[in-house]
KOLLO-614101 format. One record per atom (N, C-alpha, C): atom name; residue number from 1; chain; x, y, z. Coordinates in Angstrom, 2 decimals. Example, Ala and Ser with C-alpha at 12.3 -4.5 7.8 and 13.67 -1.06 7.14 Angstrom:
<pts>
atome:num:chaine:x:y:z
N:1:A:13.19:-5.69:7.80
CA:1:A:12.30:-4.50:7.80
C:1:A:13.20:-3.30:7.80
N:2:A:12.85:-2.25:7.08
CA:2:A:13.67:-1.06:7.14
C:2:A:12.90:0.03:7.87
</pts>
This chain:
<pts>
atome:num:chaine:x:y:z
N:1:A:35.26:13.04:-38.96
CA:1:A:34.05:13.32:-38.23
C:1:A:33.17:12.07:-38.13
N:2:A:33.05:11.31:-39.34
CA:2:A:32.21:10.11:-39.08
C:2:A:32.89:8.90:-38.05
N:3:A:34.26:9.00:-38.45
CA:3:A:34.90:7.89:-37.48
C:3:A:34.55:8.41:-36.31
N:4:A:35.10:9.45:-35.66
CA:4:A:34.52:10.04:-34.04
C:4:A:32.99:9.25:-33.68
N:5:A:32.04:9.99:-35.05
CA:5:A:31.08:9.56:-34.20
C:5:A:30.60:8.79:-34.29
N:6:A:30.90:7.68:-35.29
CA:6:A:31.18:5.56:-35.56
C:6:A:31.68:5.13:-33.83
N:7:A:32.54:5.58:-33.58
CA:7:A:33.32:5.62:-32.25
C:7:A:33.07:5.66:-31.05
N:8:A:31.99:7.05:-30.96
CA:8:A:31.28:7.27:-29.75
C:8:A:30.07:6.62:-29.96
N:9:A:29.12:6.18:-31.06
CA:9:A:28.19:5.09:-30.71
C:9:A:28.72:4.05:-30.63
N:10:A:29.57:3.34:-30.84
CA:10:A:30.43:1.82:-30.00
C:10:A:30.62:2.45:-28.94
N:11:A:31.00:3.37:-28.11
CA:11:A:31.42:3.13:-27.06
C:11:A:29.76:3.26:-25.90
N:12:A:29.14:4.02:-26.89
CA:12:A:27.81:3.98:-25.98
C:12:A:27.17:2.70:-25.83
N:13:A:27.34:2.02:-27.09
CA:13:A:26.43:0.50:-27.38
C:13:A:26.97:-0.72:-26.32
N:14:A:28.90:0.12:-26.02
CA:14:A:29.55:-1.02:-25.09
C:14:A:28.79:-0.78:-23.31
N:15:A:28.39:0.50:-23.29
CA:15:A:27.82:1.15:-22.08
C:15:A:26.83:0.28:-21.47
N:16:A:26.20:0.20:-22.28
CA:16:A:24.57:-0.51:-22.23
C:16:A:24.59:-1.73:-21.02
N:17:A:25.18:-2.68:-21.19
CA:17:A:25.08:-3.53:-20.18
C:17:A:25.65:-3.07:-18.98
N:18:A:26.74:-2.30:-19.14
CA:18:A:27.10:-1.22:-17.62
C:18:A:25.89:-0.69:-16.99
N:19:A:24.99:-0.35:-17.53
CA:19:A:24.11:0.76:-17.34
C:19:A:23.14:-0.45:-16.55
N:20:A:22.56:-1.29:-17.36
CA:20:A:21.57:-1.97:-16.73
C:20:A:22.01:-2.89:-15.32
N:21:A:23.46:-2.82:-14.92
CA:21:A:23.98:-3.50:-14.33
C:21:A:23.88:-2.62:-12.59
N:22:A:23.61:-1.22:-13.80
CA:22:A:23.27:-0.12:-12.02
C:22:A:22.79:-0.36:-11.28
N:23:A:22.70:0.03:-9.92
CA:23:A:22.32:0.18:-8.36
C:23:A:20.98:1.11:-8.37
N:24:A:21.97:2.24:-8.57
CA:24:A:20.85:3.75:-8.73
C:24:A:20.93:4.51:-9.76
N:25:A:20.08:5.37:-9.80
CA:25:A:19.45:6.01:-11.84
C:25:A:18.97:6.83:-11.39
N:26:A:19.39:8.08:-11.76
CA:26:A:18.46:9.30:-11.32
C:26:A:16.87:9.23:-12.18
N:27:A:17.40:7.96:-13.40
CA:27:A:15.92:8.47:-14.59
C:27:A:15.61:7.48:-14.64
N:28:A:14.40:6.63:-14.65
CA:28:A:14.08:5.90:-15.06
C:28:A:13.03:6.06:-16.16
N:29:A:13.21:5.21:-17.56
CA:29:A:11.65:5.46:-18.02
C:29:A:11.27:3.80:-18.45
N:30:A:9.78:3.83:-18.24
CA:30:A:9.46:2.24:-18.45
C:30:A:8.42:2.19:-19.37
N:31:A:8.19:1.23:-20.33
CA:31:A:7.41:0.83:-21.42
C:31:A:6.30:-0.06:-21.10
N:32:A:7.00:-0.72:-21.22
CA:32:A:6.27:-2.20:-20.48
C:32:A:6.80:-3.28:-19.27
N:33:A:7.08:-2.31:-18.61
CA:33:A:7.61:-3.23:-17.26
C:33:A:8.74:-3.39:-17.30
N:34:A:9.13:-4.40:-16.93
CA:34:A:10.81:-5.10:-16.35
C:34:A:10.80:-5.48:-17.67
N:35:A:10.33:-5.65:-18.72
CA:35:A:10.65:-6.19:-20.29
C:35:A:11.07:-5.15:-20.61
N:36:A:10.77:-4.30:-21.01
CA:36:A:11.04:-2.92:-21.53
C:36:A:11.14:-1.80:-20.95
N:37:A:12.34:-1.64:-20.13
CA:37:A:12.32:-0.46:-19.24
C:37:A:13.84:-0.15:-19.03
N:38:A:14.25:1.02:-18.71
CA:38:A:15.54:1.44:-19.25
C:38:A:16.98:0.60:-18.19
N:39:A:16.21:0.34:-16.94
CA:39:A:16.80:-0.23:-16.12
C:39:A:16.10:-1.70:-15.20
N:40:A:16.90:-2.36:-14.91
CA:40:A:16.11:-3.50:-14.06
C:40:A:15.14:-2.93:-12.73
N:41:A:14.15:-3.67:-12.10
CA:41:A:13.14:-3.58:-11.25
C:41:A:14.40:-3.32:-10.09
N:42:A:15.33:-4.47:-9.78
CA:42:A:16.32:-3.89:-8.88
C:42:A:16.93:-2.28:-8.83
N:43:A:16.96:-1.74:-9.37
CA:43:A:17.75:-0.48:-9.71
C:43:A:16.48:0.33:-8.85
N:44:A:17.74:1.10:-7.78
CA:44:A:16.86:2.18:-7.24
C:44:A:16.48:3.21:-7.98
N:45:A:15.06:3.84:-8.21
CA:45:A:14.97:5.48:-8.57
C:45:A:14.94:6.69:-7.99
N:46:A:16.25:7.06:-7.70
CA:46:A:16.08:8.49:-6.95
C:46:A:16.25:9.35:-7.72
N:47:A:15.10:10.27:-8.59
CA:47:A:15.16:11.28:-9.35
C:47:A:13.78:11.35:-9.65
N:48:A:13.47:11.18:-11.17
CA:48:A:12.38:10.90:-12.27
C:48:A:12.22:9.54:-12.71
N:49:A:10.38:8.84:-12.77
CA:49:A:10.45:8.04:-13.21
C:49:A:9.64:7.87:-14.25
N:50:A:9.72:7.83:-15.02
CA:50:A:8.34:7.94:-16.68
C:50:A:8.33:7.11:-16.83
N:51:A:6.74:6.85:-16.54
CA:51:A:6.05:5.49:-17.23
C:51:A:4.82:5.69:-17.84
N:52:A:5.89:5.71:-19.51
CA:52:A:5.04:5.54:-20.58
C:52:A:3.93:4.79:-21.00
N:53:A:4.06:3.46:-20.15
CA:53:A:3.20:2.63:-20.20
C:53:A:3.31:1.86:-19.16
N:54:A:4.12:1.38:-18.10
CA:54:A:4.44:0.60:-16.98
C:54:A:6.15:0.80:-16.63
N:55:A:6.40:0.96:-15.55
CA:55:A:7.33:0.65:-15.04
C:55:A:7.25:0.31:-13.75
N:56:A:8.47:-1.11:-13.36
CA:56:A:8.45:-1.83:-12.06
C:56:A:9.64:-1.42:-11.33
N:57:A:10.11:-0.62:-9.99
CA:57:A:10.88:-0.71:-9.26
C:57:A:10.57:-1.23:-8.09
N:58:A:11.59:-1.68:-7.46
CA:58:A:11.50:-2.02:-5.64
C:58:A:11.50:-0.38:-5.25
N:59:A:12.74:0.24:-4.92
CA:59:A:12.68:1.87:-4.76
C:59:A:12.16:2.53:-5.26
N:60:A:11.52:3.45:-5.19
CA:60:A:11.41:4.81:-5.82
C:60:A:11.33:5.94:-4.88
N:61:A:12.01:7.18:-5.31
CA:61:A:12.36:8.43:-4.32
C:61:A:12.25:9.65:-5.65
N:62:A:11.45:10.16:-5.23
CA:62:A:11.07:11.55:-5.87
C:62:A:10.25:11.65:-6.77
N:63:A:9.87:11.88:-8.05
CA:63:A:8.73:12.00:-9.22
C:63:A:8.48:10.83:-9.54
N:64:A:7.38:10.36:-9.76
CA:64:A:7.13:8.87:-10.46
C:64:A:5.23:9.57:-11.17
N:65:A:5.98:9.57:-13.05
CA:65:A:4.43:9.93:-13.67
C:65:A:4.54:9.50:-14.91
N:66:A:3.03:9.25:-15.02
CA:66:A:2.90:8.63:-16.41
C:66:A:1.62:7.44:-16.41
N:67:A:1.45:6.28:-16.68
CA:67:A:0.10:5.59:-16.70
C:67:A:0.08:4.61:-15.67
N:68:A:0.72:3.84:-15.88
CA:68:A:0.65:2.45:-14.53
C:68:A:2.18:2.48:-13.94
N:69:A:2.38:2.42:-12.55
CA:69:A:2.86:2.48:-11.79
C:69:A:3.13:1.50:-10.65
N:70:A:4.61:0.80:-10.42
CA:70:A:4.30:-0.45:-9.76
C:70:A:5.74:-0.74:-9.30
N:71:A:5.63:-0.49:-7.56
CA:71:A:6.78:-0.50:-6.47
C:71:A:6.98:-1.00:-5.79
N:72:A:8.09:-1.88:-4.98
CA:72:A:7.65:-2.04:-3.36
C:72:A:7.72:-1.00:-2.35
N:73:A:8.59:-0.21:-2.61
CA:73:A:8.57:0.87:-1.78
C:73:A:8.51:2.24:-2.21
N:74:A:8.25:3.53:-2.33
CA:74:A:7.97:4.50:-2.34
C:74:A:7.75:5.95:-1.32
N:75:A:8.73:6.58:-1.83
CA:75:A:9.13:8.17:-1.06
C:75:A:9.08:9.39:-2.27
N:76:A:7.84:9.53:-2.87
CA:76:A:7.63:10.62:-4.07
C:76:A:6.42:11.07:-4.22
N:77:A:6.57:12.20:-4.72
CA:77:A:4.75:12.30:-5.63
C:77:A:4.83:11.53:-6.71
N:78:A:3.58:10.86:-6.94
CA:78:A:3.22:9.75:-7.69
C:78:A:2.19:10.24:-8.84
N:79:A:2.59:10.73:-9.69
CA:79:A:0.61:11.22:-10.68
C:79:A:0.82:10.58:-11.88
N:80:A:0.12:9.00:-11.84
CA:80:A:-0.21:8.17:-12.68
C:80:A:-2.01:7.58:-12.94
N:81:A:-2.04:7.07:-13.99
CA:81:A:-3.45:6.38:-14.56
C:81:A:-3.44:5.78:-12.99
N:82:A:-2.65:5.05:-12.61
CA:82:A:-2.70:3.66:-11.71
C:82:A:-1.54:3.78:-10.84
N:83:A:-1.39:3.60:-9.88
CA:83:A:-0.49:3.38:-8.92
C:83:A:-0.48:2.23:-7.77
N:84:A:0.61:1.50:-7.87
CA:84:A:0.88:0.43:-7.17
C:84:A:2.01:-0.06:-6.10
N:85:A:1.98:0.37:-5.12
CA:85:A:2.71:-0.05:-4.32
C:85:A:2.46:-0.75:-3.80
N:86:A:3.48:-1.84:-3.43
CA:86:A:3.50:-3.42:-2.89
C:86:A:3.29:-3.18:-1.33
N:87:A:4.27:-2.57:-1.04
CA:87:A:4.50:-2.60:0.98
C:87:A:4.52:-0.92:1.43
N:88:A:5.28:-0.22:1.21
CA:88:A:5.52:1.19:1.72
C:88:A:5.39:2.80:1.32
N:89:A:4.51:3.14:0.77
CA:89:A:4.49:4.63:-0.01
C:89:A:4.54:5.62:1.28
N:90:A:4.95:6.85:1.09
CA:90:A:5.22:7.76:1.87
C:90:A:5.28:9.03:1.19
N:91:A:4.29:9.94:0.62
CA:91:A:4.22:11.21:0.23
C:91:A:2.93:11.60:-0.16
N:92:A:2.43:12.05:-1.94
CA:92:A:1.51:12.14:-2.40
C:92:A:1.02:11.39:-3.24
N:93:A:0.21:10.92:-3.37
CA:93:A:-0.23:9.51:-4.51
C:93:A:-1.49:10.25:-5.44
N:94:A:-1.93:10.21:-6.28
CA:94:A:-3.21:11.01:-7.35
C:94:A:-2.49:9.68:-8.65
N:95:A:-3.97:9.72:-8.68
CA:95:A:-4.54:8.48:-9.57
C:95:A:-5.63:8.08:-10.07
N:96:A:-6.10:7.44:-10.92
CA:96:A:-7.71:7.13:-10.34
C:96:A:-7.70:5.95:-9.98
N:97:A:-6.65:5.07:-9.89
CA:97:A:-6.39:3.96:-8.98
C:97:A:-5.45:4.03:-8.49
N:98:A:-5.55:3.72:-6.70
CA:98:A:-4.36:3.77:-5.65
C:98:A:-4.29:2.06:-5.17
N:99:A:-3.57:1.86:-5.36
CA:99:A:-3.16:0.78:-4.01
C:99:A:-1.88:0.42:-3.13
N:100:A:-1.90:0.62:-1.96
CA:100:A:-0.66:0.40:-1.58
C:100:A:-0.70:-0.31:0.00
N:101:A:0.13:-0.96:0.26
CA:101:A:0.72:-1.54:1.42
C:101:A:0.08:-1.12:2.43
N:102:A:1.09:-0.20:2.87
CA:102:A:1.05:1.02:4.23
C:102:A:0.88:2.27:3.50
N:103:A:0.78:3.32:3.90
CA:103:A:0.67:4.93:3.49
C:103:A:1.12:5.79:4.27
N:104:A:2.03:6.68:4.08
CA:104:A:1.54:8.12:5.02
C:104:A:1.75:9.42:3.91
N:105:A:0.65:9.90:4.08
CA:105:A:0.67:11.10:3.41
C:105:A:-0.85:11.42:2.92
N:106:A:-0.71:11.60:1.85
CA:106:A:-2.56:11.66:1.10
C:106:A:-2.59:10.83:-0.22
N:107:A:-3.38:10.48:-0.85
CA:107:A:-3.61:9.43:-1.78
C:107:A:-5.20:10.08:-2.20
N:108:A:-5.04:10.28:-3.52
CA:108:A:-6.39:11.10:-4.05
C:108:A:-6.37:10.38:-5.28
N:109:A:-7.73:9.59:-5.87
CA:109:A:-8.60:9.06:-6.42
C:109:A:-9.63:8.73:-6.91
N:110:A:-9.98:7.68:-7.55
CA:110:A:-11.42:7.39:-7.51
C:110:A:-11.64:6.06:-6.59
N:111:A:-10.42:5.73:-7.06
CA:111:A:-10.86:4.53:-6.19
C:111:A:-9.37:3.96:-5.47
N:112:A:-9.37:4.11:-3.94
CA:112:A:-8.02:4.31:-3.10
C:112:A:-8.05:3.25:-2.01
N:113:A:-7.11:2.42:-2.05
CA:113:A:-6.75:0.82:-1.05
C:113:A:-5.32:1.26:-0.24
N:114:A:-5.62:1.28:0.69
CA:114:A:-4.62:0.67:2.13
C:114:A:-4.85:-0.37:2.39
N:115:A:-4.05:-1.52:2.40
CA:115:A:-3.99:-3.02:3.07
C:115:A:-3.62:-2.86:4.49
N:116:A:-2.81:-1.97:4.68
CA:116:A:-2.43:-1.97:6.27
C:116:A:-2.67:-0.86:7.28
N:117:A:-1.46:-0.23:7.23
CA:117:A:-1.82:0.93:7.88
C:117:A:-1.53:2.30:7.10
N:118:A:-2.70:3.23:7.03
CA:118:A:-3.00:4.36:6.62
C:118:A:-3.06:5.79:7.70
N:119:A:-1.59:6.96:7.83
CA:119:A:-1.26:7.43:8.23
C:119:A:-1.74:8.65:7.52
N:120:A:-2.62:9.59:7.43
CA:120:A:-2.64:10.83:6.42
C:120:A:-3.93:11.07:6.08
N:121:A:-4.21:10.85:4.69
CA:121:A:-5.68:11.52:4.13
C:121:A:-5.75:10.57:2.76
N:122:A:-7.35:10.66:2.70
CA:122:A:-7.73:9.85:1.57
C:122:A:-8.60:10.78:0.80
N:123:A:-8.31:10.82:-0.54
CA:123:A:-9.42:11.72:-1.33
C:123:A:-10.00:10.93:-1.90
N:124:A:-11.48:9.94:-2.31
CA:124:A:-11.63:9.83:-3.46
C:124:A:-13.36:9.55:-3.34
N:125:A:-13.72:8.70:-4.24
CA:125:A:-15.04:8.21:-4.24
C:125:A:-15.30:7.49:-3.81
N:126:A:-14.23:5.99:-3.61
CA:126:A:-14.20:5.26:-2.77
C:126:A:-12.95:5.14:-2.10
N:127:A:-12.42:5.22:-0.77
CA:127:A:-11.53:5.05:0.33
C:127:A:-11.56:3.89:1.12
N:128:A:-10.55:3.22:1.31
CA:128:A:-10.38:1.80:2.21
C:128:A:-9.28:1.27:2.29
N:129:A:-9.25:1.45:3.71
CA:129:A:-7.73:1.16:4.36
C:129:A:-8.32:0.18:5.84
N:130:A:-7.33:-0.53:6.65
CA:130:A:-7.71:-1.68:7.24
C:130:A:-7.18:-0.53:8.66
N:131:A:-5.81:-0.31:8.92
CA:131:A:-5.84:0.59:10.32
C:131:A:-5.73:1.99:9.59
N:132:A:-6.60:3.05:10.32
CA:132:A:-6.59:4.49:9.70
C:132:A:-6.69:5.57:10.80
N:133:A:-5.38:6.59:10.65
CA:133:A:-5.43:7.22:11.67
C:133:A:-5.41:8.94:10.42
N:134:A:-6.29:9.49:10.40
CA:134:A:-6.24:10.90:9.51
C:134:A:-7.54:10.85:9.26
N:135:A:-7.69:11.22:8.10
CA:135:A:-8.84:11.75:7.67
C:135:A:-9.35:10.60:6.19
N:136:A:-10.44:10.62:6.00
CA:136:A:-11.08:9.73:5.26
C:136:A:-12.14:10.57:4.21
N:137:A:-12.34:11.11:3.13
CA:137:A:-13.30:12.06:2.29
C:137:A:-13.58:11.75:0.85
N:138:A:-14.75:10.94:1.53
CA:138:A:-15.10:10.01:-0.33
C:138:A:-17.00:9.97:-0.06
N:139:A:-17.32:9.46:-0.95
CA:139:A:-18.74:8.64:-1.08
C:139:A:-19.34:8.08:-0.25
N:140:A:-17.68:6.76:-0.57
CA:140:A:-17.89:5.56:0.59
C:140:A:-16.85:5.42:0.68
N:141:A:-16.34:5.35:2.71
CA:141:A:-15.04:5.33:3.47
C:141:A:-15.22:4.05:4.14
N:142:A:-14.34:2.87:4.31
CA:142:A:-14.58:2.11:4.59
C:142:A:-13.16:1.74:5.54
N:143:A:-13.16:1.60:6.61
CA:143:A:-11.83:1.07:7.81
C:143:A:-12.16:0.00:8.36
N:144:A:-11.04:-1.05:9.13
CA:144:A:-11.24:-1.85:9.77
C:144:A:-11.70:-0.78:11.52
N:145:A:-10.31:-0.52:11.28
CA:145:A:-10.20:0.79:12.66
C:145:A:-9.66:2.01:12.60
N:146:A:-10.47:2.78:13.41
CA:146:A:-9.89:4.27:12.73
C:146:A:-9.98:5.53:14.32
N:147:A:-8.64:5.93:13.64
CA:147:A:-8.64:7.42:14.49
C:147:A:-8.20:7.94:14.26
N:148:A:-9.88:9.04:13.88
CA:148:A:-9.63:10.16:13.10
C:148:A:-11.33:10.65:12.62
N:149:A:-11.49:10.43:11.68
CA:149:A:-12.50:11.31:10.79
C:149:A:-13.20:11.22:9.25
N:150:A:-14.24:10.29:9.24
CA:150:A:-14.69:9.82:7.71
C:150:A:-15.72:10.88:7.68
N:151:A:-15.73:11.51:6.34
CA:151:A:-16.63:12.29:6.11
C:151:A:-17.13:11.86:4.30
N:152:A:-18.43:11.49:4.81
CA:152:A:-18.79:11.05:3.30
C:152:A:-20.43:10.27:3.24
N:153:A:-21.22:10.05:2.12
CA:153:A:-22.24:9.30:2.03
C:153:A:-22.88:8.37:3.25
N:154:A:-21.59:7.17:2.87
CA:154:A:-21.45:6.03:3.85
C:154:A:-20.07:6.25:4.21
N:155:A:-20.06:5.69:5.57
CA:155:A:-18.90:5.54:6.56
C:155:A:-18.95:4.34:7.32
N:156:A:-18.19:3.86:7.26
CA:156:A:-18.01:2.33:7.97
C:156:A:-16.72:2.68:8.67
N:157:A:-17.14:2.01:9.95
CA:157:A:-15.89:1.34:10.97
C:157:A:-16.26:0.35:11.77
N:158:A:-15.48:-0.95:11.48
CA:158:A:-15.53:-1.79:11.71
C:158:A:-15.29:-1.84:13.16
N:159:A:-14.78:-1.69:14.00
CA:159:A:-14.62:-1.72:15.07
C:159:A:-14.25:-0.36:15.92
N:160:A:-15.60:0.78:15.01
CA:160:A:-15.58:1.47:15.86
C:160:A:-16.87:1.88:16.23
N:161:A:-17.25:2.88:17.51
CA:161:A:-18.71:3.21:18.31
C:161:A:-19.68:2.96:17.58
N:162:A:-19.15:3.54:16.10
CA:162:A:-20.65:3.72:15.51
C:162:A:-20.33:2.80:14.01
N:163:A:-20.60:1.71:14.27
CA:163:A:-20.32:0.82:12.84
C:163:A:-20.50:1.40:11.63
N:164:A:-21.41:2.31:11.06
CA:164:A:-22.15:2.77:9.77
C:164:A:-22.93:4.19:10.61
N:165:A:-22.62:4.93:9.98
CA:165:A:-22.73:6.49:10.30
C:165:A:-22.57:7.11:8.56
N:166:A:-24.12:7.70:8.64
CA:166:A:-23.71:8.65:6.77
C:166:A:-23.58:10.06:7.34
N:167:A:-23.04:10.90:6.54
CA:167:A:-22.21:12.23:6.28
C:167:A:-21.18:12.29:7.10
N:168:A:-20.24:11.78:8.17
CA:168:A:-19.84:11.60:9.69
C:168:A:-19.53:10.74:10.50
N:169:A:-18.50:10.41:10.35
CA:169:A:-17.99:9.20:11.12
C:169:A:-16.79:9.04:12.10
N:170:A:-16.64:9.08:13.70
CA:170:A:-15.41:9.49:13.64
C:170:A:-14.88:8.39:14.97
N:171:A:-13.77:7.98:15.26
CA:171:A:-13.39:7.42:16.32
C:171:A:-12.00:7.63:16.70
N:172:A:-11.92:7.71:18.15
CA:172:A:-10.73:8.33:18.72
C:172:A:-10.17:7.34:20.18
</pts>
């Protein structure tokens, strides 16, 4: 019985560099980043991703939860301390920090960044995205350009009818 299972931990311990050598992982869980994380930043996640404390992928597809969060691309619900996408998220994001690329979907916060273009809805206290076509519902909503609908304190659009409009802001 001990040899067997002397046996099957060598053969798991021989696994290990197989494993990190993967493509795709249904699981990922991350510690501290690309230092400590069960698989490389290359390795797609299509499944679950737990981050205990940080984890970095390029992909991610389906669950991604836990504290800090950090992608280039993204197709999941996201419910972390922090969330970070580099270029592409596409679903639900909840955080109390968002930032990402592009967006489509909703992204709920305290405090929520689009760099590019923002396709969907923004929840938080503060909202700001550069092109925004959905809905905008914070404090303070802030767009370069928008079509759609800021509802909040302050509302800014930069290049739209009504530059600064409070409770109501909308351009089409």
């Amino acid at each position: 019985m001990k040899k067997t299972l002397a046996i099957l931990c060598l053969a798991a311990l021989g696994g290990v560099p197989a494993m990190a050598a993967m493509t795709l992982t249904p699981l990922q869980i991350g510690i501290a980043g690309e230092r400590v994380q069960l698989f490389r930043p290359e390795t797609q996640v299509m499944g679950l991703r737990l981050n205990l404390a940080l984890s970095e992928n390029q992909d991610v597809m389906g669950l991604d939860v836990g504290l800090l969060s950090r992608s280039d691309r993204m197709s999941a619900i996201q419910l972390n301390l922090a969330n970070w996408v580099e270029e592409e998220f596409i679903g639900v994001g909840a955080g109390l920090f968002n930032t990402m690329g592009s967006m489509a979907g909703l992204q709920a916060g305290i405090f929520n960044v689009v760099e590019q273009d923002m396709a969907g809805f923004q929840v938080g206290l503060f909202n700001m995205a550069d092109n925004a076509s959905g809905l905008q519902i914070g404090l303070i909503n802030r767009t370069v350009s928008l079509r759609g609908l800021q509802i909040g304190l302050v509302n800014i659009i930069e290049e739209g009818p009504l530059t600064f409009f409070p409770i109501i802001n909308a351009a089409f």
